[in-house]
C-alpha positions as CSV (number, residue, x, y, z in Angstrom):
1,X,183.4,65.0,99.2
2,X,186.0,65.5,101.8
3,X,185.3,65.1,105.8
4,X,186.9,68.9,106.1
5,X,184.1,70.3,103.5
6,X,181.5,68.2,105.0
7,X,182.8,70.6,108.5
8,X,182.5,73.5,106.8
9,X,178.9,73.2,105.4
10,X,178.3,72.0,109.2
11,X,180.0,74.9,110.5
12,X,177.8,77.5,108.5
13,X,174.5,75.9,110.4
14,X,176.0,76.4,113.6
15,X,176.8,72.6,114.1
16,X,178.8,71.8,116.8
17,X,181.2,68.6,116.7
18,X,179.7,65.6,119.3
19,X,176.4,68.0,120.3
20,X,173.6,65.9,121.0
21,X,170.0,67.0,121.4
22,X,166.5,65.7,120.0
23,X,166.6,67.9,116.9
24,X,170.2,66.8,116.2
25,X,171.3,63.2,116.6
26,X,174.9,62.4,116.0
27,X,175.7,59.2,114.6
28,X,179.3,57.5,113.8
29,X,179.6,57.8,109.8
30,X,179.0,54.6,108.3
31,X,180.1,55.5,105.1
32,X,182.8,53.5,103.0
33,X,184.5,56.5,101.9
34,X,188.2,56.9,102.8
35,X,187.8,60.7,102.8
36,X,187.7,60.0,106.8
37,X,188.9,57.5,108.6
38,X,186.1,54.8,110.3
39,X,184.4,56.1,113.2
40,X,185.9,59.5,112.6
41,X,183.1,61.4,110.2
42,X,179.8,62.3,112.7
43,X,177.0,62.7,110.6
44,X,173.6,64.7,111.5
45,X,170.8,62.2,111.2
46,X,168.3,62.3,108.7
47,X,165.7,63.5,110.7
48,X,167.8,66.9,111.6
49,X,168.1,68.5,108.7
50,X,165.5,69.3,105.7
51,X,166.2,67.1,102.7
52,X,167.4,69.8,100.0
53,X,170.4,70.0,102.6
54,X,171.5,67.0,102.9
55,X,171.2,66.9,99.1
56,X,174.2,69.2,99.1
57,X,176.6,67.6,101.8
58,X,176.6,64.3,99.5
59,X,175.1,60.9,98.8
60,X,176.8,58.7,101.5
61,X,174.7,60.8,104.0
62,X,171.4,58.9,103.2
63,X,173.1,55.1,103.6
64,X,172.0,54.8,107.0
């Protein structure tokens, strides 16, 4: 999966780029994956979003 799909599923819940708040904390992706460049890909955390929907942005998402 892509960094510009990952944006676009983002996009649909109303996520906005760099927001910080208690319900959603943005971490630096630490994925491997060269769909993004390092540092570049901001995840939500794992404790944002309900699991089935992280489920559907992709694996890397759960290897931090």
């Amino acid at each position: 999966m892509n960094w510009r799909q990952v944006e676009r599923k983002l996009r649909k819940i109303n996520y906005t780029k760099g927001e910080r708040s208690k319900e959603r904390i943005i971490y630096n992706c630490p994925c491997p994956d060269k769909s993004h460049p390092v540092g570049v890909g901001l995840h939500p955390s794992q404790e944002a979003y309900p699991h089935d929907y992280k489920r559907k942005l992709g694996p890397h998402l759960d290897d931090f």
